[in-house]
Residue frames relative to the residue before (quaternion, step in Angstrom):
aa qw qx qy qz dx dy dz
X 1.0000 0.0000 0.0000 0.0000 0.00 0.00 0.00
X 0.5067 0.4619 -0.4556 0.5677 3.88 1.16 -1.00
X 0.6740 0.4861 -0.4439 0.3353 3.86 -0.17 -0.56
X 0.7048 0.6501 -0.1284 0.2533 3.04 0.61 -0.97
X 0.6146 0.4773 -0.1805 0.6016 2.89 1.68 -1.41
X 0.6969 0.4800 -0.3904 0.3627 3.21 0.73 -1.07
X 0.8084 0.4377 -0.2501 0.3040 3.55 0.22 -0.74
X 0.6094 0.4149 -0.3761 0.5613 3.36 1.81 0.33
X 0.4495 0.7506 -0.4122 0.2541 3.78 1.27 -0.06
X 0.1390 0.7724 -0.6197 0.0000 4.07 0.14 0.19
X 0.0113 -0.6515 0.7186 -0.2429 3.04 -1.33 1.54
X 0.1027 -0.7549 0.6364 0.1207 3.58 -1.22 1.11
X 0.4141 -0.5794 0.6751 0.1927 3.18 -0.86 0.73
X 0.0318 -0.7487 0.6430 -0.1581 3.30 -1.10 1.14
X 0.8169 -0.1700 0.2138 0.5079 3.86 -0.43 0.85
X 0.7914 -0.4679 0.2118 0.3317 3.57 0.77 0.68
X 0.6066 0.5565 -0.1916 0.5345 2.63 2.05 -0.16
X 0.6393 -0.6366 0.4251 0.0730 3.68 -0.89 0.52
X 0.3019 0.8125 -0.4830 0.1244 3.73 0.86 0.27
X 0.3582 -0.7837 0.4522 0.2303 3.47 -0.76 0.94
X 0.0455 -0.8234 0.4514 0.3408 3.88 -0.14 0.08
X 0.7687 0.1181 -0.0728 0.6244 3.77 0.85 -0.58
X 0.4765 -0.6469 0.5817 0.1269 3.27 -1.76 0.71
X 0.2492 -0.7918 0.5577 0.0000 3.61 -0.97 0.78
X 0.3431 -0.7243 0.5947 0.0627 3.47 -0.46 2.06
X 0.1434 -0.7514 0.6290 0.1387 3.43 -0.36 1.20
X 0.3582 0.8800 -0.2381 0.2015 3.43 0.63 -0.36
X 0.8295 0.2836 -0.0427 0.4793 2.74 0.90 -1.32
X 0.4896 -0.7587 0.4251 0.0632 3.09 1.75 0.68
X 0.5384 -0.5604 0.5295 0.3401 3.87 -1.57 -0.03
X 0.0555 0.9232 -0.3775 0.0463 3.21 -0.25 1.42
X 0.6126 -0.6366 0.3211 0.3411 3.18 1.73 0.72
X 0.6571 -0.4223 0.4749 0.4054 3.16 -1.78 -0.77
X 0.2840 0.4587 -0.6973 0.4719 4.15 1.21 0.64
X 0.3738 0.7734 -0.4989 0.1146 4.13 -0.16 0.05
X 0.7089 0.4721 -0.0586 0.5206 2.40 1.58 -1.99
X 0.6500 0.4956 -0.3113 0.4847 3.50 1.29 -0.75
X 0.5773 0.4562 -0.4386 0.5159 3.94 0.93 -1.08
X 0.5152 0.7353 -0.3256 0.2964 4.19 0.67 -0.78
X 0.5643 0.6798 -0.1155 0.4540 2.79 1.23 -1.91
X 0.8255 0.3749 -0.0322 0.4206 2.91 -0.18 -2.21
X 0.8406 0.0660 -0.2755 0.4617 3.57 0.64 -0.01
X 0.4577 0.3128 -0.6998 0.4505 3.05 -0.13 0.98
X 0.4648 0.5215 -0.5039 0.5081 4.22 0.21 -0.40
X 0.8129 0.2166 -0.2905 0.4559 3.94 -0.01 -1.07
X 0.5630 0.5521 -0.4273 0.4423 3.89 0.78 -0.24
X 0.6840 0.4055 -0.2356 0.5587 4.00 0.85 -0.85
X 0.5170 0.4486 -0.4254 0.5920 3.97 0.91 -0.06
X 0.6932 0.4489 -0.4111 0.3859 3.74 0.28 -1.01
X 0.7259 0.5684 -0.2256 0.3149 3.13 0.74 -1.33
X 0.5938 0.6873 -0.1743 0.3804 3.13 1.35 -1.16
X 0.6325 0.5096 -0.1194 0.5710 3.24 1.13 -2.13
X 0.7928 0.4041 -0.2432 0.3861 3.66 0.41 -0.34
X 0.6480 0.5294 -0.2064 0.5072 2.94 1.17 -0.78
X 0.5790 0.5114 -0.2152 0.5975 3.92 1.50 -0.64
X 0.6109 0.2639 -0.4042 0.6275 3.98 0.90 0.08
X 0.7257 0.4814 -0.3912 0.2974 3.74 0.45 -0.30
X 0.5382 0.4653 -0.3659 0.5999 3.61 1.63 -0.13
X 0.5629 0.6681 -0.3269 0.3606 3.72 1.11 -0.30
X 0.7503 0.4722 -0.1158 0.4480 2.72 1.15 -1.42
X 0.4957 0.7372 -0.0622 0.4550 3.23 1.81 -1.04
X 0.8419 0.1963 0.0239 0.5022 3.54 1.20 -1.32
X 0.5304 0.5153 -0.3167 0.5939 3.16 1.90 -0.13
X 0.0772 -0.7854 0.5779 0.2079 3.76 -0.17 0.61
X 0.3980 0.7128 -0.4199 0.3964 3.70 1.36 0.06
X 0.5668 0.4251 0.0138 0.7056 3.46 1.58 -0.85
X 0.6883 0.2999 -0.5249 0.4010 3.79 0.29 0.86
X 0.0065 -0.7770 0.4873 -0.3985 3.10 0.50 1.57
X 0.6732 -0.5481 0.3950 0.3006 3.40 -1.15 1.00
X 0.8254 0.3410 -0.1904 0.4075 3.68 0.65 -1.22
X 0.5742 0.5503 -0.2837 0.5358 3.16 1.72 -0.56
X 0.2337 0.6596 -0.2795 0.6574 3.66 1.55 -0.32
X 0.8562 0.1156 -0.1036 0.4927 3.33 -1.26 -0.80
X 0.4895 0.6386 -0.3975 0.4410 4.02 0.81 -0.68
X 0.7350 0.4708 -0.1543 0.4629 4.00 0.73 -1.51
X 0.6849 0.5052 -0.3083 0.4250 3.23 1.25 -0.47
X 0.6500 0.4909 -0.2872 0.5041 3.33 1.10 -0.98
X 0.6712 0.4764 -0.4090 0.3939 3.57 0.83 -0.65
X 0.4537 0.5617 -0.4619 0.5150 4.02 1.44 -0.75
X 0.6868 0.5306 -0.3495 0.3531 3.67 0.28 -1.65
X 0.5470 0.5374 -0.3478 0.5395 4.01 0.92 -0.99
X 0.7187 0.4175 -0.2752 0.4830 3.62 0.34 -0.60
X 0.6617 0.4246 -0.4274 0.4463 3.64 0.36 -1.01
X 0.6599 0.6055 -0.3124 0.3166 3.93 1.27 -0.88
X 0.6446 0.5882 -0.2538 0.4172 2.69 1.25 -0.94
X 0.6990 0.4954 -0.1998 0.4755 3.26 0.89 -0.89
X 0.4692 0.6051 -0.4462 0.4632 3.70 1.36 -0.17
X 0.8339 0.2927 -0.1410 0.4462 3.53 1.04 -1.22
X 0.6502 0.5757 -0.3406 0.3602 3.61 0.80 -0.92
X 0.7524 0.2948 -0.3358 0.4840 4.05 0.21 -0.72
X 0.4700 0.4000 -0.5674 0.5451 4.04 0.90 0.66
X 0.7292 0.3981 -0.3852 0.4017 3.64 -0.16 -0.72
X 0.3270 0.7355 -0.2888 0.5184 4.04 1.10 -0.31
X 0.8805 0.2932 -0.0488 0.3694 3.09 -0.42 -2.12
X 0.9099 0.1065 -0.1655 0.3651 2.88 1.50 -0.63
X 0.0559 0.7642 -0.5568 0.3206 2.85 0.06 2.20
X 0.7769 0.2505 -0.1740 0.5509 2.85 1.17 -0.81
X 0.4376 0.5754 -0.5724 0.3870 3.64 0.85 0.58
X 0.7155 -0.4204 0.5412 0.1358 3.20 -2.05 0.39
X 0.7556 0.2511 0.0468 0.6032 2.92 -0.20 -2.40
X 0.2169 -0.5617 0.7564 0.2555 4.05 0.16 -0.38
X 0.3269 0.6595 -0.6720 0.0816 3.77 -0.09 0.19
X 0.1065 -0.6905 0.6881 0.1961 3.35 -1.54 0.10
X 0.2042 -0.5978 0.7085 0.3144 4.02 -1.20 0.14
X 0.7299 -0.5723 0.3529 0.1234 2.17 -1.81 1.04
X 0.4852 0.5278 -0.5142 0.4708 3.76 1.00 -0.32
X 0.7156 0.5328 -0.3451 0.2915 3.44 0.38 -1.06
X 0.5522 0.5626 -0.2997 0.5373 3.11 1.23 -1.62
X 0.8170 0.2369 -0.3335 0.4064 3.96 -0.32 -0.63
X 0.6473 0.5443 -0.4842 0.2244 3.54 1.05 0.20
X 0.4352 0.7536 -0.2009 0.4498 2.93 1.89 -0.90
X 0.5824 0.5466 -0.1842 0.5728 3.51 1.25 -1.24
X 0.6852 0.4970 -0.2547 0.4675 3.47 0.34 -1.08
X 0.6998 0.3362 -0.2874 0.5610 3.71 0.48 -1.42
X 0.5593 0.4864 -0.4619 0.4871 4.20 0.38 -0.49
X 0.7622 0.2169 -0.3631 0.4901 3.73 -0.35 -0.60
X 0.5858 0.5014 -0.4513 0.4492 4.24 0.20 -0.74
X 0.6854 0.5910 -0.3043 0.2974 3.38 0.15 -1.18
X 0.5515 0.7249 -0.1007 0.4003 2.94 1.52 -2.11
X 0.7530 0.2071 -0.0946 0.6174 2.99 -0.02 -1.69
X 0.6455 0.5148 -0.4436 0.3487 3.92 -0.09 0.46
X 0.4402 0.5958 -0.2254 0.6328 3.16 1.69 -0.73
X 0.7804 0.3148 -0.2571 0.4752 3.80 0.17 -0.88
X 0.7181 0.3352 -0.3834 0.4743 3.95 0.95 -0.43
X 0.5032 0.5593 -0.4211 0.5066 3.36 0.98 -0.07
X 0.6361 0.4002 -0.3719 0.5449 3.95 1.05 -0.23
X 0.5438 0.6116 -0.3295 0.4708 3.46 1.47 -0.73
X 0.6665 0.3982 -0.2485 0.5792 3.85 0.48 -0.97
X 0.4625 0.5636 -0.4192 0.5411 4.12 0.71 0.01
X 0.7559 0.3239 -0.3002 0.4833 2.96 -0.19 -1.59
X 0.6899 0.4908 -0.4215 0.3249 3.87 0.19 -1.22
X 0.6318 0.4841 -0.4020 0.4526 3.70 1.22 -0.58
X 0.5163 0.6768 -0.3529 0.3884 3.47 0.33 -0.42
X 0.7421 0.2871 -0.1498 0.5869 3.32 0.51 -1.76
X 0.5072 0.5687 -0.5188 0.3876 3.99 0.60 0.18
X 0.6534 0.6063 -0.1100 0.4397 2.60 0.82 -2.22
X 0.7577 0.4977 -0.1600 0.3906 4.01 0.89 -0.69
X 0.7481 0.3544 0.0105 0.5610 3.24 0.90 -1.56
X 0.8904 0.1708 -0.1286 0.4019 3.21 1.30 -0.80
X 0.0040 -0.9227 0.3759 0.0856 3.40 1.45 0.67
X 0.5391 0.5380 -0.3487 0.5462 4.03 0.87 -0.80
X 0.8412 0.4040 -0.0327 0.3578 3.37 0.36 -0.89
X 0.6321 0.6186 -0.3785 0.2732 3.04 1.87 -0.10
X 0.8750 0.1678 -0.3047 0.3368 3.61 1.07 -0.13
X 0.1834 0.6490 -0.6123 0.4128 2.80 0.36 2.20
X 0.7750 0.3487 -0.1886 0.4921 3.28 1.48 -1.30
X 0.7548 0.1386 -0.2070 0.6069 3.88 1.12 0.01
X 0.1875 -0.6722 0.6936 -0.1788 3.72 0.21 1.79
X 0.6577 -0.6068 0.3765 0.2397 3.26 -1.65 0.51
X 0.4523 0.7507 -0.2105 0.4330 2.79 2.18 -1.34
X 0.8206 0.3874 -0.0808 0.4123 3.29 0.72 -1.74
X 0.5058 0.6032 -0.3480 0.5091 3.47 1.53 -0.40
X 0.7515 0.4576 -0.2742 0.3881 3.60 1.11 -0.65
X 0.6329 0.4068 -0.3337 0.5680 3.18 1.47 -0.18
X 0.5431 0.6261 -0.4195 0.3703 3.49 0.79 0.73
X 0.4477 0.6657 -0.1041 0.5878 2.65 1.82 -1.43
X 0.7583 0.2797 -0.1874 0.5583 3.61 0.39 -0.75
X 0.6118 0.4417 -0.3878 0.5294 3.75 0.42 -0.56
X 0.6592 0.4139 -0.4623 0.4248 4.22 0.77 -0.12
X 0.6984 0.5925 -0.2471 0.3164 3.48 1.04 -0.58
X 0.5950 0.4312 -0.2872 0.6145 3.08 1.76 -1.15
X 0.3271 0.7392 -0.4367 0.3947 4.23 0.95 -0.16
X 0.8145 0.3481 -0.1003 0.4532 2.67 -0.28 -2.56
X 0.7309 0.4852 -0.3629 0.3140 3.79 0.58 -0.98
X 0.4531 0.8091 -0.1261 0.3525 3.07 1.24 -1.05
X 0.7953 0.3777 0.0131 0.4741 3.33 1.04 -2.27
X 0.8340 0.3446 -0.1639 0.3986 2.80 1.26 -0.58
X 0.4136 0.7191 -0.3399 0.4431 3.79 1.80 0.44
X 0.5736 0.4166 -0.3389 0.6185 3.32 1.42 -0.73
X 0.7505 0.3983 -0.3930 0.3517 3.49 0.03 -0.55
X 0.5568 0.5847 -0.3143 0.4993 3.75 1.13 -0.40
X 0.6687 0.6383 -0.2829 0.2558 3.31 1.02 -1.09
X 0.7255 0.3951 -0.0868 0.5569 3.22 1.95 -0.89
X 0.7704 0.2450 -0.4263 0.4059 2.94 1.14 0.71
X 0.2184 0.8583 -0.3591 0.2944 3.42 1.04 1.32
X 0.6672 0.5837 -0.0661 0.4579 2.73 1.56 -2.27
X 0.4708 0.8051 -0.3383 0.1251 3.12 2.14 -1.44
X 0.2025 -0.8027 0.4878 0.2769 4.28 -1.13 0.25
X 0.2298 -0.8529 0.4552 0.1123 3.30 -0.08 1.56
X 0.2847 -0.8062 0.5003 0.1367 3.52 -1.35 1.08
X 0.6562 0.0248 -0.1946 0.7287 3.23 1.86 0.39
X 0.4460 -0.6044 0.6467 0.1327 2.84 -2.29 0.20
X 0.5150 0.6835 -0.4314 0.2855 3.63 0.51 0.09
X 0.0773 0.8554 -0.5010 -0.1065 3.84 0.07 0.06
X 0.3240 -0.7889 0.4624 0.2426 3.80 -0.21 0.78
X 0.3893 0.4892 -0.5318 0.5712 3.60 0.63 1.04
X 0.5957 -0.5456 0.5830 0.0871 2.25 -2.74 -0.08
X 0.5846 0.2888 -0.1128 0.7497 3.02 1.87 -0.35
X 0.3235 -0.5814 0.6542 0.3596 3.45 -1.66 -0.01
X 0.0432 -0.6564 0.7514 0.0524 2.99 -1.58 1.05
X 0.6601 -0.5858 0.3497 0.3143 3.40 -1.84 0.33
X 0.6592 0.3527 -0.4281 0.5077 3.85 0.90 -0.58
X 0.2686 0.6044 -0.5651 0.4932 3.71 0.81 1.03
X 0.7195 0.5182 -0.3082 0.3447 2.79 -0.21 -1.79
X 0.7472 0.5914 -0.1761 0.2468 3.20 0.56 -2.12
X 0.5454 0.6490 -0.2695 0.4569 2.96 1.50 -1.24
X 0.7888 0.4134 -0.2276 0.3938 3.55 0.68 -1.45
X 0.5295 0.6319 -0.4471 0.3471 3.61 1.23 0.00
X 0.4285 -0.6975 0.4582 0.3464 3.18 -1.13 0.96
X 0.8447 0.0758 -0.1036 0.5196 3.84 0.84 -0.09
X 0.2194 -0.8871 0.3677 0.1724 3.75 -0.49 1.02
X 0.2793 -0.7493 0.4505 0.3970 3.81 0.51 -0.13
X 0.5230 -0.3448 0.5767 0.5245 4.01 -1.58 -0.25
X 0.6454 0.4640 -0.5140 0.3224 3.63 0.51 -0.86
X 0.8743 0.3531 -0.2340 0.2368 3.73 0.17 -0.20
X 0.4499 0.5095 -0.4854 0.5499 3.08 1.70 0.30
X 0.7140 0.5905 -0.2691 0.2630 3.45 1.16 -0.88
X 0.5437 0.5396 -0.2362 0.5978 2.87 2.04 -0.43
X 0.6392 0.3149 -0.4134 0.5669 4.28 1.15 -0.27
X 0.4912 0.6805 -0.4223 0.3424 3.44 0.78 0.21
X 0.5777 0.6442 -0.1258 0.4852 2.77 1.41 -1.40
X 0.9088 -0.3341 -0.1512 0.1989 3.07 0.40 -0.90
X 0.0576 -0.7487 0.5738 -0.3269 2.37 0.50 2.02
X 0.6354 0.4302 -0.2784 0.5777 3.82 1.47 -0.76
X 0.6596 0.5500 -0.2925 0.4207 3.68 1.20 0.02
X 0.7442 0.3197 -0.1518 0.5666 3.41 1.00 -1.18
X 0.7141 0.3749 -0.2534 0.5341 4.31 1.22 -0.47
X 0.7521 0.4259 -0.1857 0.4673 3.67 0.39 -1.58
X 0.7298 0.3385 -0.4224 0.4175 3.49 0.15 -0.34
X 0.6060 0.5853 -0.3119 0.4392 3.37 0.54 -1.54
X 0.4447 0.6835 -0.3738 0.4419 4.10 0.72 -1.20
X 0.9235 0.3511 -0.0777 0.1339 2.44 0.17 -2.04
X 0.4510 0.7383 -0.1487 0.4791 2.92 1.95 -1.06
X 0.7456 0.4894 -0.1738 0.4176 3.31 0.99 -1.29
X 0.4671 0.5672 -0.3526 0.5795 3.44 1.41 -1.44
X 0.7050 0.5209 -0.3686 0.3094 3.75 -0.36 -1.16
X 0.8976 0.2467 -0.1996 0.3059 3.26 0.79 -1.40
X 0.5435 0.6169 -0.3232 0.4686 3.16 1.73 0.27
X 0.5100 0.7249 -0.1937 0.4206 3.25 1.72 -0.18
X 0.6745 0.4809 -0.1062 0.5500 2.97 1.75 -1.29
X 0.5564 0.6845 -0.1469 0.4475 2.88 1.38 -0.97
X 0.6085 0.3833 -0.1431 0.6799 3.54 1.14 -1.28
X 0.6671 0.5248 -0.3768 0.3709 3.99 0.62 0.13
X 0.5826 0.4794 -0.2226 0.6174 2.99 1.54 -0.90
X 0.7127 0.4648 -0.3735 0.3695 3.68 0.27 -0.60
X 0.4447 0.5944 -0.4676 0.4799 3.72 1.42 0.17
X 0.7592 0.4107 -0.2239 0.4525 3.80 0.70 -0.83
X 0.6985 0.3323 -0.4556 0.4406 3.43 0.88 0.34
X 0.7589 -0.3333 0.4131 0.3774 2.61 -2.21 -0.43
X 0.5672 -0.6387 0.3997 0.3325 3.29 -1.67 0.44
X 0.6566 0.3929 -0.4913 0.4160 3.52 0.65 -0.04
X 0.5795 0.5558 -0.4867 0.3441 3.81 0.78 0.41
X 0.5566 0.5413 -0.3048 0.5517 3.42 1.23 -0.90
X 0.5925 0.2746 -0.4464 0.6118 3.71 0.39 0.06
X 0.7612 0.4193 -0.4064 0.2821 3.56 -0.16 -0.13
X 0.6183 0.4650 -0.2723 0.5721 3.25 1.71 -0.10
X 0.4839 0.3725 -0.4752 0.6334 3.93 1.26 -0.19
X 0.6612 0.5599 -0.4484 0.2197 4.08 -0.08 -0.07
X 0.6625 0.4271 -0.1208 0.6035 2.76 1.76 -1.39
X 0.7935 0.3711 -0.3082 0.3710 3.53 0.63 -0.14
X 0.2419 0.8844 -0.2590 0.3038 3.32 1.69 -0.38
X 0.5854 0.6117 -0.1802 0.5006 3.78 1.37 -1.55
X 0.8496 0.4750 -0.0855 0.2126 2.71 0.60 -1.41
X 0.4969 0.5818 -0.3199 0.5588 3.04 1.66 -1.28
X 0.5221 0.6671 -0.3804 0.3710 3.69 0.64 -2.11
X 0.8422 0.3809 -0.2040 0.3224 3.99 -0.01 -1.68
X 0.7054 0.3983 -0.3142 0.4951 3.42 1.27 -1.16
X 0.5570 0.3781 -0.5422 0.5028 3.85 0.69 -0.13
X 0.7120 0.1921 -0.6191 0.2700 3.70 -0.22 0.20
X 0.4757 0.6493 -0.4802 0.3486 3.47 0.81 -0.88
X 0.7222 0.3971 -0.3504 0.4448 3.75 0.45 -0.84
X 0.5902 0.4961 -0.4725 0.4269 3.75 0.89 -0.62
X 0.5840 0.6478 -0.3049 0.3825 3.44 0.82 -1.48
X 0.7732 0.4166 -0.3066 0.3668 3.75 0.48 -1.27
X 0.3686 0.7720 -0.2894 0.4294 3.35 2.01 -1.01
X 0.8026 0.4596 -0.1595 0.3451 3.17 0.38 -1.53
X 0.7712 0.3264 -0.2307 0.4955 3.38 1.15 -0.92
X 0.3063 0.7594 -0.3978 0.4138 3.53 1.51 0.13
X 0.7009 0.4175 -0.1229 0.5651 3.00 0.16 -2.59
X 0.6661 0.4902 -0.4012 0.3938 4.51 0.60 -0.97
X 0.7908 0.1594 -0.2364 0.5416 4.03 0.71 -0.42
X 0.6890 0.3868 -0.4812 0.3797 3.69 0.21 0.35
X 0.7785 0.3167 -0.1501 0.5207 3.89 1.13 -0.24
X 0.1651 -0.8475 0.4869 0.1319 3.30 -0.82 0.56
X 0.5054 -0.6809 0.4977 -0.1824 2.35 -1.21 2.37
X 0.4961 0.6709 -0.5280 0.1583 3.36 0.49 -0.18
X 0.6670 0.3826 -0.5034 0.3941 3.85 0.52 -0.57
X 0.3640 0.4405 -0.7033 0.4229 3.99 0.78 1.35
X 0.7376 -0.3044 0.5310 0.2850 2.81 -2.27 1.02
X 0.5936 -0.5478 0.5087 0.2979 3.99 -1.61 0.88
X 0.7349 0.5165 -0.1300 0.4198 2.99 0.31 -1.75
X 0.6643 0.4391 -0.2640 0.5442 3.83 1.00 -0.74
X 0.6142 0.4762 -0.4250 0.4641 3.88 0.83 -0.88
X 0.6621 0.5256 -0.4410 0.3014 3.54 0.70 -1.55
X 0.5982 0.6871 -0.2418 0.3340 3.37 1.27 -1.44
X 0.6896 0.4374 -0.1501 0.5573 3.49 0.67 -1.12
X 0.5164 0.4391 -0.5378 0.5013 4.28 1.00 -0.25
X 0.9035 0.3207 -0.1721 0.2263 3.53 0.29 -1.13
X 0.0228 0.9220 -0.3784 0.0785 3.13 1.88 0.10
X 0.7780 0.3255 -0.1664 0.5110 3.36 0.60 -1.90
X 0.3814 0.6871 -0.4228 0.4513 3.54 1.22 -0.20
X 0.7747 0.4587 -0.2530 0.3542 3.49 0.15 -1.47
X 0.7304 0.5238 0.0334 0.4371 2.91 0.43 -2.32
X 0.6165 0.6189 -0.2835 0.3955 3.63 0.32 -1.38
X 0.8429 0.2839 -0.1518 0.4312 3.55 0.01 -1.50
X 0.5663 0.6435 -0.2632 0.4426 3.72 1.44 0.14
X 0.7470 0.5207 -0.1086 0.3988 2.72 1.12 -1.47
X 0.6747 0.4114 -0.2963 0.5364 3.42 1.37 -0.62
X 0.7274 0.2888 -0.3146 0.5372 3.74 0.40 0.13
X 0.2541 0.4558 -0.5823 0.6233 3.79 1.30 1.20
X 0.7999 0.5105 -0.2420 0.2025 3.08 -0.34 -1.89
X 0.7453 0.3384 -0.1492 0.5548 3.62 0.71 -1.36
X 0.5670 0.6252 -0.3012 0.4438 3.74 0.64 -1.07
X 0.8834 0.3338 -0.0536 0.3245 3.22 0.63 -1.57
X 0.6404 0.4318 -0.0849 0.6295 3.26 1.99 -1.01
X 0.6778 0.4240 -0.3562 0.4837 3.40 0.51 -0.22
X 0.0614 0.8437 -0.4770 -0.2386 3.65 -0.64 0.65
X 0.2055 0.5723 -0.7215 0.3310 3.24 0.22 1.28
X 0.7922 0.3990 -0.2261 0.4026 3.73 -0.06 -1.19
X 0.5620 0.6282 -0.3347 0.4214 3.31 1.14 -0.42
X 0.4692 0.5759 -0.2581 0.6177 3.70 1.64 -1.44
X 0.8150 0.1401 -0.2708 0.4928 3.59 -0.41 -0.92
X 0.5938 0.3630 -0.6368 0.3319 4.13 -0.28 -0.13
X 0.7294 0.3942 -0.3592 0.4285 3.91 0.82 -0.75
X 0.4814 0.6086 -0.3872 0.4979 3.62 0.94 0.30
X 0.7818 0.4400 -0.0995 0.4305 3.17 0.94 -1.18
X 0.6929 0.3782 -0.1514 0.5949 3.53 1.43 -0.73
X 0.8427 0.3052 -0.1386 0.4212 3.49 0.59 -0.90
X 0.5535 0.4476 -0.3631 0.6012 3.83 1.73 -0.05
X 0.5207 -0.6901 0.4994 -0.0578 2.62 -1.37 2.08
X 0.5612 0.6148 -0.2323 0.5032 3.66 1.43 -1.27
């Protein structure tokens, strides 16, 4: 493996100075002819994701029965599953059949960039859910005054300009960053990599993943706890066939943010502790967890459990007229 690294490392030496130009997925390690089979298998699960998601978004799109605040915010998260997917799947692809697994660094920090935006868009987009719900629940007279389509779009937009927003400062300080190596022990490039590989970190930049880490997890969390909280308050005072109708409708949701939360667990506990006396093949497994699972699970969940969308995908696919 020392061979290895060494002879795919490329570093220019500039003025005495050290300038990295590309990063090196140690990860992927010598992996033979499983290439052609690991190849296979993901690009097969990357074109299902896409697919499954993309088929509730023309649903949602052509069914005007289904242009509906929650169904609304529903189309976005399923696009958002895709933009994620695509942050990680056509690097893992490309590099099967590389050598050096190298990556340059534009890429490496774009990849980074779209992983944490996406991320923390993915979680306020669960955040604006939950906030329907507890309208939609607590306030039913009132609900479409307070979540109009009009206003559902400027929510929709207020999560993007957020997520983009929250994360640019926090990127900003680790660009400038001076790396003393280039090796990252993933499959992807992530930033408390990066950090790791810098030869010196400031307060500015923990102070800045602090940041927003309390922007893109803690608040959202929190927002959500609140409105499911109320929600579960109000569901003491009704009848029982309503309280099943609110575990039906809310059910998706819980389902996505417990994995999303198991998922984030996983890559947490993967870059702040060291894990190595886990099996390779099981660590590599457990970085991308939310990778795998994540973008599936939410167009299972709603597609499959909801039976509005269910009516129109079999309308849509299986009505001849």
């Amino acid at each position: 493996m020392t061979h290895f690294v060494a002879r795919v490392v490329r570093i220019k030496k500039m003025e005495n100075s050290t300038e990295v130009v590309s990063f090196v997925l140690s990860a992927y390690g010598n992996i033979g002819n499983l290439k052609y089979l690991y190849f296979i298998v993901i690009l097969l699960w990357y074109i299902l994701i896409c697919a499954t998601n993309s088929i509730l978004i023309v649903v949602i799109y052509k069914d005007r029965r289904l242009h509906e605040p929650m169904y609304l915010l529903l189309c976005n998260l399923f696009i958002n599953e895709i933009y994620i997917s695509t942050s990680l799947y056509p690097l893992l692809l490309s590099q099967m059949f590389s050598d050096t697994h190298e990556v340059t660094l534009p890429w490496c920090f774009l990849q980074i960039f779209c992983f944490y935006v996406f991320g923390c868009a993915q979680f306020c987009s669960l955040t604006a859910m939950a906030y329907d719900r507890y309208v939609c629940i607590c306030y039913p007279l009132q609900y479409n005054v307070l979540m109009s389509n009009g206003r559902v779009g400027k929510i929709i937009l207020f999560v993007w300009i957020y997520s983009f927003i929250s994360y640019i400062v926090c990127i900003s300080f680790v660009i400038p960053l001076t790396l003393c190596g280039n090796v990252i022990d993933k499959v992807f490039c992530d930033q408390q990599s990066v950090n790791q590989l810098a030869c010196s970190v400031s307060p500015l930049t923990s102070i800045s993943d602090l940041s927003f880490g309390f922007m893109s997890l803690i608040i959202p969390f929190s927002l959500i706890s609140v409105s499911y909280t109320k929600i579960l308050w109000v569901c003491l005072f009704v009848s029982k066939g309503s309280k099943q109708k609110v575990i039906a409708t809310c059910t998706p949701q819980i389902v996505s943010l417990a994995n999303i939360f198991v998922g984030v667990a996983f890559l947490f506990l993967g870059s702040r502790l060291d894990i190595r006396y886990i099996p390779d093949k099981m660590r590599i497994i457990l970085s991308i967890y939310i990778h795998i699972l994540q973008p599936m699970i939410t167009p299972f969940m709603y597609g499959l459990y909801l039976p509005k969308i269910r009516q129109s995908c079999k309308r849509l696919l299986f009505d001849k007229k």
